[in-house]
N, C-alpha and C positions, 0 to 999 in steps of 0.2 A: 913964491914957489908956485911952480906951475905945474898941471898932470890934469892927468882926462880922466874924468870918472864917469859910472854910468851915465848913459842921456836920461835925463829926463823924459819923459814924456810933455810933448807937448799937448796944452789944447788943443789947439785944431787938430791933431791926430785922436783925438778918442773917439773909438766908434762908437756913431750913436744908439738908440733903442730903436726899434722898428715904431713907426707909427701904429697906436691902436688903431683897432679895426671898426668900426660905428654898427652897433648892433643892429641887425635887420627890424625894420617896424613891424610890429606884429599888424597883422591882418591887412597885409598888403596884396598886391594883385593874385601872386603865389598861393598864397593860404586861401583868401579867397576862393581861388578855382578848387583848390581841393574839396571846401566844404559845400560848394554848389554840386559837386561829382559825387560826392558821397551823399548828399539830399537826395539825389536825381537816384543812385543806384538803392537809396533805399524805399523809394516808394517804386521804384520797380520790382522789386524784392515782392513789395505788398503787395499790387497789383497781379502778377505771376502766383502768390499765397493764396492769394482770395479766387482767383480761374480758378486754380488746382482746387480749392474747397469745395467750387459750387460746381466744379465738376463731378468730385468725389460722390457730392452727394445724390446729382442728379442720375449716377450711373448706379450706384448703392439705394436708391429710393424704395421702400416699398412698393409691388405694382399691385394692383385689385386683382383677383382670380378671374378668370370667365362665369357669364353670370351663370344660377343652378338652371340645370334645364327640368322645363317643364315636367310636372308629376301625371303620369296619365290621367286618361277623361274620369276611367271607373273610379279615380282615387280622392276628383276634385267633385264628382256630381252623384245627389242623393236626390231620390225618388220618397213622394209620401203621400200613402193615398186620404183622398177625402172624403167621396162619397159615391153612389149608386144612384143612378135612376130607371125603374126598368118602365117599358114602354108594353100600354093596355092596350095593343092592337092584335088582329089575326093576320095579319097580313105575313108573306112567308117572301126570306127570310122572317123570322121573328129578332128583335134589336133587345138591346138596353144598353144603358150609357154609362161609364163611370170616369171622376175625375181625379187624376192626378195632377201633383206641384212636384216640378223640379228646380233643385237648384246646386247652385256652381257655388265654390268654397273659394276657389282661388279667381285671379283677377281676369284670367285669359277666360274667353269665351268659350263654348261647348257648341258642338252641333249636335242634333239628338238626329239620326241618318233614319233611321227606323225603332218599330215597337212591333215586337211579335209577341204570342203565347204556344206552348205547348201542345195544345189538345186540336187535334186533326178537325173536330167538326166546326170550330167556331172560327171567325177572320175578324179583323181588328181594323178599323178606319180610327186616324186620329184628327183632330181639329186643332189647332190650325196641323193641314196636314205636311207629314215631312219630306225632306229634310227641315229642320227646325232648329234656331237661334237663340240660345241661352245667353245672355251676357254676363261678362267677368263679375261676378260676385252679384247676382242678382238671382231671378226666380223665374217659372212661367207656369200657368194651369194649363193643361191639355185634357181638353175631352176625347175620351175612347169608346167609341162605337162596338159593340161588340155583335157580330150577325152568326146566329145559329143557323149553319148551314146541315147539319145531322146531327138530329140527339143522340143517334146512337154511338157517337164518336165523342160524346163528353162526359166528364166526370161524375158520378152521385154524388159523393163529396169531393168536393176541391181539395180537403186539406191544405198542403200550405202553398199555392198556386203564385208562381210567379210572370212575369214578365223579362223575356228577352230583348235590350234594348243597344240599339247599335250607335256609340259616340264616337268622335273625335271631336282633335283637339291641336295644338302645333307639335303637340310630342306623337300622337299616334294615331290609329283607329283602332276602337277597340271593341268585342260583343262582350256583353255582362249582363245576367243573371240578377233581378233585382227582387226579393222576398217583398211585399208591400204590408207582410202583418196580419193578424187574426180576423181583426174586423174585416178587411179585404175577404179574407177568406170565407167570411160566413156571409156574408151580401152575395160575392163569385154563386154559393151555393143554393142561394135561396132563390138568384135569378134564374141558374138554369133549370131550378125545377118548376119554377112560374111560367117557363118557356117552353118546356118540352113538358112537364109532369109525367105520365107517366111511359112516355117513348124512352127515359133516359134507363141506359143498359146496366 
């Protein structure tokens, strides 16, 4: 008996499977470049971090203020008397001498420009004479000459007699008034009356 039934399939007709694909090797040329690019952009990164810090800082830094200025002369120099010498002569003028130390508190130097006094009959000569050179934090004695020009123009007692004394200094010039103290003042009175005795008004 003969009839035709389904065909079969043949083998050679079955379609095959795709051939697998071979997995990519890892850390081949591909991957490689990527992680030299991301090395390279991360210490760029760093680089670019670390400017930006050391810029921040240098621009944010603490800066020192401008230095303090100078304190005037009157504020840095003190005056102190030491002693009296009065001179045994007749000679006219009549003299006597007395010695002051000054000294400078701060580092800058003083100039002492001049020394005057008050009292119309007497004039002042100083030794070494001035203008005169104090240095930054040091000292100097000055002998003061003192010439009675008119007793009648000076004091019976001095009381508290001072000195007019003219300084600078890099901040100023400046005149000040220096008081030198009791004993100053009882020597002051004991020479004028040795000098003039009894001319004085």
């Amino acid at each position: 008996m003969s009839g035709i039934g389904p065909v079969e399939p043949d083998g050679d007709t079955r379609p095959l499977d795709p051939p697998p694909v071979a997995p990519r090797p890892r850390g081949g040329p591909r991957t490689r470049m990527t992680r030299r690019h991301r090395g390279a952009a991360a210490a760029a990164f760093l680089t670019v971090a670390a400017l930006t810090a050391g810029t921040l800082l240098y621009v944010t830094r603490p800066r020192p203020g401008p230095p303090p200025e100078p304190r005037f002369p009157s504020q840095t120099t003190s005056f102190r008397y030491l002693y009296m010498q009065v001179r045994d002569t007749d000679a006219r003028p009549r003299e006597f001498e007395f010695t002051i130390q000054t000294f400078t508190e701060s580092d800058a130097p003083v100039t002492v420009l001049g020394i005057s006094q008050p009292y119309a009959g007497l004039s002042l000569i100083s030794r070494p004479e001035t203008p005169l050179r104090v240095k930054g934090g040091g000292s100097r004695k000055i002998a003061v000459t003192v010439r009675v020009a008119d007793c009648g123009k000076v004091p019976r007692n001095a009381g508290l007699p001072f000195l007019d004394v003219t300084l600078r200094n890099t901040r100023a010039k400046e005149a000040h008034s220096y008081i030198l103290g009791a004993c100053y003042a009882r020597d002051l009175s004991r020479a004028l009356e040795e000098a003039c005795g009894n001319e004085i008004r």
